[in-house]
N, C-alpha and C positions, 0 to 999 in steps of 0.2 A: 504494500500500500504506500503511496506516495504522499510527505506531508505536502501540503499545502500553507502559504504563509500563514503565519501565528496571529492572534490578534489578543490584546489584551483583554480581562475579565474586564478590567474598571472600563473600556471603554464599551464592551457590549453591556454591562450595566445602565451606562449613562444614556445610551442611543435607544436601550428599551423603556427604560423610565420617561425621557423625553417624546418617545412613540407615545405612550400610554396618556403622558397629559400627568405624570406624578412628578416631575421634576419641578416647577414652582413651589408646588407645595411641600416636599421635603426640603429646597430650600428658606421656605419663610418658615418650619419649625425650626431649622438648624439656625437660624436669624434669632427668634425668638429664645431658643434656650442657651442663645452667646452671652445675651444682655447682662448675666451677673458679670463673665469673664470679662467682659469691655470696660463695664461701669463700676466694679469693684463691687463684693459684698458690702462695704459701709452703704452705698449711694442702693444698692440693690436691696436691701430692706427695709426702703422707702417706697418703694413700686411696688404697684398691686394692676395685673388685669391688662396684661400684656397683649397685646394681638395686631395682625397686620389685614387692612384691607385697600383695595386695589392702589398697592406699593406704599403706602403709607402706614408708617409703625405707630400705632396708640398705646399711651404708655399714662395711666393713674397712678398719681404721685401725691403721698400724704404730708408733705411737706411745702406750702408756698414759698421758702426761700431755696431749696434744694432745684424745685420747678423753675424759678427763674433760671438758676444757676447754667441748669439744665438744658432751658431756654438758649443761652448764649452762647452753649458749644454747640447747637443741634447740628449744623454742618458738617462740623469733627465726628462726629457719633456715626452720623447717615455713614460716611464716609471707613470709620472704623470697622460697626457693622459687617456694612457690604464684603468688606475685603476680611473678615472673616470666614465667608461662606464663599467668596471668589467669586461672587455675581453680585450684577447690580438688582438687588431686590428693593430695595424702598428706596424712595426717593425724599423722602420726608420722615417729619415727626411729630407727630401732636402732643403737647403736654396735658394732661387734665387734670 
């Protein structure tokens, strides 16, 4: 029997996922359970009610000076996120 060229596991993973319509959504969970790694435990249990809809991350914050704070880096964040998960998944961020 004659091999034929090789192909990687991770990429026929990724090229079925993204057939399937599951590759957004495994990335805006791997987005969503970065948020402590990014924003550190201190600032992560302030947040409550985590989720993303169409590319915008919403994020309930028990804290109105932390929210601001919050507020000011959100570019840095969008930006951090993203490049966590190697894709551009949100493009925003709502404080509440």
């Amino acid at each position: 029997m004659k091999r034929t060229r090789a192909v990687l596991i991770g990429d026929i993973v990724r090229r079925y996922l993204r057939e399937e319509g599951l590759e957004t959504p495994l990335n805006e969970y791997r987005l969503v359970h970065s948020w402590e790694e990014t924003v550190g435990r201190g600032v992560a249990a302030y947040t409550r009610n985590i989720y993303i809809r169409n590319q915008v991350l919403y994020v309930h914050v028990v804290s109105p000076a932390l929210r601001q704070n919050l507020q000011m880096c959100r570019e840095q964040l969008v930006n951090r996120l993203n490049q966590n998960v190697g894709a551009q998944i949100i493009v925003d961020i709502v404080f509440h």
